[in-house]
C-alpha positions, 0 to 999 in steps of 0.5 A: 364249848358249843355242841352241834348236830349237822344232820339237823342243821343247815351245814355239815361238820367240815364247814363249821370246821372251816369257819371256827377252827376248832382246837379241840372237837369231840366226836359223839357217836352213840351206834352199835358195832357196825355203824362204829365199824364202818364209822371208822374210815370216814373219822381216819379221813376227818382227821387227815383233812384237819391235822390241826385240830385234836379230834377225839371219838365218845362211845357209849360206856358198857358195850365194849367197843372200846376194844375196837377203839382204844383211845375212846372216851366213854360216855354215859346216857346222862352225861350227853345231855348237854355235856356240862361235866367238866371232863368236856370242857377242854373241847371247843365243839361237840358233834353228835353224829347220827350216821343216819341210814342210807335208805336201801339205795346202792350208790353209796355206802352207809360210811360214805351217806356219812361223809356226803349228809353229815361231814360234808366231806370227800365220800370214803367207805372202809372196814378199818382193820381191826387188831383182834385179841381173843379172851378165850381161853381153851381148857383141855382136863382129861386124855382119851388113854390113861387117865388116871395118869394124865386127868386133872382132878377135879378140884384143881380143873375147877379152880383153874376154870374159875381162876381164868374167868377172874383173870377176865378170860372165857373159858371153853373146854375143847374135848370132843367126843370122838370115836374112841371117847372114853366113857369115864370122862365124864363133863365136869359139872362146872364146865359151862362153855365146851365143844362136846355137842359139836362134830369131832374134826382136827381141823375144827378144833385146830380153828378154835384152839387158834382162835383162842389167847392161851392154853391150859390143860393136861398132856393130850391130843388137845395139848400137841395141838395147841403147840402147833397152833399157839406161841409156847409162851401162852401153853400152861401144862397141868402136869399129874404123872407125865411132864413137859420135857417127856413131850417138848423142848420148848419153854411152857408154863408148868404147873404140878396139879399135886401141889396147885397153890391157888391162884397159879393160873390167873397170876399166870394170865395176868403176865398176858393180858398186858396186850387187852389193856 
């Protein structure tokens, strides 16, 4: 294996490419989300110049940028010292990559500084289309009329709440404090994460609920919304004294409050995360 840093050498990639025909080659790329971002249409061309070759792309371990590139082998600050682990030794080169800045100047784009300084490459630009798989999560425990009917108890939406982030989703309740806002319903102490503080608007909320993977929460406003806005299939209804069939036809996740066994939620969330993986 041997490891190489074109910027700092006197050839770019392409022409270590071309005079070693390398099986294998790791691409080590140690940048934030941007670089990364904008890094990702000069790789796509790397490897449709050199289709013989495997290319892989190492990230660093513990920004997540892996949910930007899902086949990333993630690296640790000591590990790239010189490489020697042995999960490396199956690749022929490895390319530490500094996608250096491209100076204030405006003829070219980072991506395509990249591709002229370091890949030795036909400059390309792109931000690569990302699939994004939101882990929000949108909770909605208490109605404007009929509370005592429709509330979800306390215990329970605190059970639920904590239940979603063990899932390892980001719960967010979508109450707003409208002009008719019922003064009994108070923030629940454990709510850490809401849109209370944020001007009441349909639309807004119809945003944030659109953005979010999944909806769990009592029959309300919030509840029709996100019918209209989600798939049934991520709309959990903690059902009290009205039930789903009263409201919609569709097939949801029902789930009596009066009898919530624990755990309830995240099992049901776990079916949905097959997707982040």
């Amino acid at each position: 294996m041997r490891i190489i840093e074109p910027l700092l050498m006197d050839k770019k990639l392409s022409i270590y490419l071309n005079e070693n025909t390398p099986k294998s080659v790791l691409i080590f790329f140690w940048h934030g989300l941007g670089d990364l971002i904008m890094f990702l249409e000069p790789f796509r061309k790397l490897k449709e110049l050199y289709p013989e070759i495997k290319f892989d792309l190492a990230l660093a371990k513990g920004l997540g940028q892996e949910e930007i590139y899902r086949e990333a082998l993630l690296v640790e600050g000591d590990e790239t010292k010189d490489f020697s682990s042995d999960r490396f030794k199956e690749y022929d080169l490895v390319v530490r990559i500094n996608f250096p800045m491209n100076e204030g100047q405006i003829e070219f784009t980072k991506g395509e500084w990249c591709c002229i300084h370091e890949l030795g490459i036909e400059p390309v630009w792109g931000h690569t289309p990302i699939e994004s798989k939101s882990r929000l999560v949108a909770c909605h425990f208490q109605i404007t009329c009929l509370p005592d009917s429709a509330n979800v108890p306390y215990e329970v939406a605190k059970k639920v709440w904590f239940e979603i982030k063990e899932a390892g989703y980001v719960p967010i309740e979508t109450l707003m404090k409208h002009v008719f806002h019922n003064p009994v319903n108070e923030k629940y102490d454990f709510i850490d994460r809401h849109l209370r503080d944020i001007e009441p608007s349909i639309t807004t909320l119809a945003g944030v609920l659109g953005s979010c993977r999944a909806f769990v929460g009592g029959v309300s406003g919030n509840f029709h919304l996100a019918l209209s806005v989600l798939p049934n299939e991520n709309i959990c209804l903690l059902e009290k004294d009205f039930f789903a069939p009263s409201f919609t036809k569709l097939p949801i996740k029902r789930v009596n409050v009066a009898n919530y066994v624990s755990g309830t939620v995240k099992d049901w969330l776990g079916g949905l995360s097959d997707i982040l993986k």
